[in-house]
C-alpha positions in Angstrom: 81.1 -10.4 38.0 78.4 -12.6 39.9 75.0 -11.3 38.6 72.2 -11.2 41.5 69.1 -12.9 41.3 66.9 -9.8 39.8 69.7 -9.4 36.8 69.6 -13.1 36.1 65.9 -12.7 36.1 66.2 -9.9 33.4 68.3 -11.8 31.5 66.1 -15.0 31.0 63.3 -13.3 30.4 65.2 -11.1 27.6 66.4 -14.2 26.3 62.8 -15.4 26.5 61.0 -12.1 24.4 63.6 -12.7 22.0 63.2 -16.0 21.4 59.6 -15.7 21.0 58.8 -13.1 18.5 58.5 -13.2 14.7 61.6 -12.9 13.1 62.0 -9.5 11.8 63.8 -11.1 8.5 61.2 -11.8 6.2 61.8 -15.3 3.9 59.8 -13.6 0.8 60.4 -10.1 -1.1 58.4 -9.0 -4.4 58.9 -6.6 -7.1 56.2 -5.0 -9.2 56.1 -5.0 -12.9 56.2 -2.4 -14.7 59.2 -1.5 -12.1 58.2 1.1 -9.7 54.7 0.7 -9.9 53.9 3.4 -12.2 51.1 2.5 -14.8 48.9 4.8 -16.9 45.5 4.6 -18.7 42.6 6.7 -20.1 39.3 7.5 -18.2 37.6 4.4 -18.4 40.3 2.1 -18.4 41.2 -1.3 -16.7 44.9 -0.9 -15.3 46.6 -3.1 -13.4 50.3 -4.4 -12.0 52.4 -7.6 -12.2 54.8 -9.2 -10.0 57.3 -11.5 -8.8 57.4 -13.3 -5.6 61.2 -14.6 -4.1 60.6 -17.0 -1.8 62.9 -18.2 1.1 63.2 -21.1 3.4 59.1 -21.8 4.3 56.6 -22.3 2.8 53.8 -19.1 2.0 50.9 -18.5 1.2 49.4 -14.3 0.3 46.8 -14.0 3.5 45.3 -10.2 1.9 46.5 -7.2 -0.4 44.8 -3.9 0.2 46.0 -0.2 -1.1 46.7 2.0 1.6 48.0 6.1 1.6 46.1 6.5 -1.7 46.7 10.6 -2.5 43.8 11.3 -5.1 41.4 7.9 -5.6 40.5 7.7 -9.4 37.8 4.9 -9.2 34.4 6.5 -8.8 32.1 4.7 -6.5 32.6 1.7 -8.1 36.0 1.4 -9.9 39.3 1.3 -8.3 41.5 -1.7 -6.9 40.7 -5.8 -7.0 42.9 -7.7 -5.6 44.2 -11.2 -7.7 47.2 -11.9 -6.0 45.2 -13.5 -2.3 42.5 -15.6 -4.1 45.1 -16.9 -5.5 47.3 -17.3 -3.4 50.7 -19.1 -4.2 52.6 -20.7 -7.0 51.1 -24.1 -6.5 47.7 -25.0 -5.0 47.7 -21.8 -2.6 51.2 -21.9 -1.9 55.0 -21.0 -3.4 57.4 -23.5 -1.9 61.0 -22.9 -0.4 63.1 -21.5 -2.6 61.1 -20.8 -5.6 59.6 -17.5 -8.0 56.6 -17.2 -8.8 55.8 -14.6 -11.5 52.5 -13.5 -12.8 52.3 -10.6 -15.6 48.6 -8.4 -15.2 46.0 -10.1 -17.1 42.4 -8.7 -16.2 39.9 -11.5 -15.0 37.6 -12.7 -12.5 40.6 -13.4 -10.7 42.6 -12.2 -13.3 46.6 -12.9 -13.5 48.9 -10.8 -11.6 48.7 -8.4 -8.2 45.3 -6.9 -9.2 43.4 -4.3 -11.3 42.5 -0.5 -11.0 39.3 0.5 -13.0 39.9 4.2 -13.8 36.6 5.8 -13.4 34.9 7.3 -16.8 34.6 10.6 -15.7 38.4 11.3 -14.5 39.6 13.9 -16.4 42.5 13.9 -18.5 45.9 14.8 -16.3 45.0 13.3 -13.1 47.0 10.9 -11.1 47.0 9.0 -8.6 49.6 7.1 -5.7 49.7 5.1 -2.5 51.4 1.4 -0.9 50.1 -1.7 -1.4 50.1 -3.3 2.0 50.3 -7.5 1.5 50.3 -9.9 4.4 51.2 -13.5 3.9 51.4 -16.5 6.2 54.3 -18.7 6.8 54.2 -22.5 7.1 57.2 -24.8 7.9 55.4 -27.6 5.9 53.0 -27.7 2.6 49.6 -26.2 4.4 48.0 -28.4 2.5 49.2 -31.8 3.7 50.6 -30.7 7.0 48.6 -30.7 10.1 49.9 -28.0 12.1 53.2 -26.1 10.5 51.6 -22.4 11.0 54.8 -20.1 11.8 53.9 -16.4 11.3 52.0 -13.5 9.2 54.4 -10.9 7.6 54.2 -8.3 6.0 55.4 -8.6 2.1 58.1 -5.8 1.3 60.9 -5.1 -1.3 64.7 -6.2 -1.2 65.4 -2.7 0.6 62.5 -3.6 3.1 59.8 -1.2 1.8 55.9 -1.5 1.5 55.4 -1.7 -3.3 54.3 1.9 -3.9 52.4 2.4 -6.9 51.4 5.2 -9.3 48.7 5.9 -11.8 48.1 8.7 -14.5 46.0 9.4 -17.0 46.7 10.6 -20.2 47.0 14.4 -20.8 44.6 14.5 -23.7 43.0 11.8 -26.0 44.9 10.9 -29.1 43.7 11.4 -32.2 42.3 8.6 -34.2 44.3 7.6 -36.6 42.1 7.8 -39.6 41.8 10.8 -38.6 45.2 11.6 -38.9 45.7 9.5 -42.2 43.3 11.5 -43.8 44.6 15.3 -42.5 48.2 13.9 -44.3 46.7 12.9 -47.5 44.0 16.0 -47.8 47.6 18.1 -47.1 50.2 16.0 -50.0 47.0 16.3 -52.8 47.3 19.9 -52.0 51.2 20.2 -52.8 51.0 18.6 -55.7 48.1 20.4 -57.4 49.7 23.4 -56.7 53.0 22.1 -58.1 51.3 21.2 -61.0 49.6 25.0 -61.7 53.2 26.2 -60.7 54.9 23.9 -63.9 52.3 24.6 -66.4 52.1 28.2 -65.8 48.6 28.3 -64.2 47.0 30.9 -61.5 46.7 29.3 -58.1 43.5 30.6 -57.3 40.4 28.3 -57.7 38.7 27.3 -60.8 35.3 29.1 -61.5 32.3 26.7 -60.2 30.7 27.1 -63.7 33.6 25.1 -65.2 35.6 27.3 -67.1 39.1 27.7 -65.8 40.2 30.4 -64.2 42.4 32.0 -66.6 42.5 32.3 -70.2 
């Protein structure tokens, strides 16, 4: 069928739209560690989240990580989320090359290691949780940035393997635990107890206290 000249003008410019927008394949997923996202921590606590970056075909370089969708903030009004993972960057001088991991377990710092830290405000109580999506952008080059005098290609958005935004989740314990000195000394107090009443039991003594004066109990 001959197309007239209005469908071949649809079609180049189709062609055209295509051709020019960012390819909705990204060349870089990431997975959290712990898996999932889900971390916990006291009130007062310094949390935070690993990772590990696949990279594809170009070059790429983390352009910001923010939290988004957050359900109950537990940072106070001056805790919550820093990011690590954009000041640093990449694998190498700012960047991860083609074809390469780079993995960073959560080691707090000023930037720390890893995705970022959560400071738990002191005065969350005990039970509370918290959830939302990171939401990380990062810019693709077709050439090292850093020697390369104009390879910019696109800013995408960093997802899973299935295409999703990292969720994350934090709780807080449900009560504090014990110390365990504490504890240590609650078993012994208990054991020295046993036994001395073992010992009344063998040798044919009351189990009711000695008199304070000194003289025992029985005669």
């Amino acid at each position: 069928m001959k197309r007239t000249g209005i469908g071949k003008w649809l079609a180049a410019a189709a062609v055209a739209l295509i051709a020019s927008a960012p390819s909705a394949h990204a060349s870089a997923v990431m997975t959290l560690e712990p898996p999932g996202g889900s971390i916990s921590g006291v009130p007062g606590a310094l949390v935070g989240w690993g990772f590990t970056l696949t990279n594809g075909a170009n070059w790429v370089s983390i352009d910001s990580v923010t939290i988004e969708n957050e359900t109950s903030p537990l940072g106070g009004s001056a805790g919550g989320f820093t990011s690590y993972m954009d000041l640093l960057g990449g694998l190498s001088n700012g960047v991860t090359l083609p074809n390469q991991t780079w993995t960073l377990p959560f080691s707090p710092g000023s930037p720390g290691s890893g995705l970022g830290q959560y400071a738990i405000d002191p005065s969350t109580p005990f039970g509370a949780s918290d959830s939302g999506d990171f939401v990380i952008y990062y810019d693709e080059f077709s050439a090292d940035p850093n020697t390369c005098g104009s390879c910019y290609l696109d800013t995408l958005q960093l997802f899973d393997a299935n295409g999703n935004p990292q969720a994350f989740a934090i709780d807080t314990s449900l009560s504090e635990v014990p110390e365990p000195a504490t504890s240590e000394l609650v078993i012994a107090g208990c054991f020295a107890w046993l036994v001395r009443r073992l010992v009344r039991r063998l040798t044919g003594r009351p189990t009711i206290p000695d008199d304070p004066t000194g003289k025992p109990a029985w005669t």
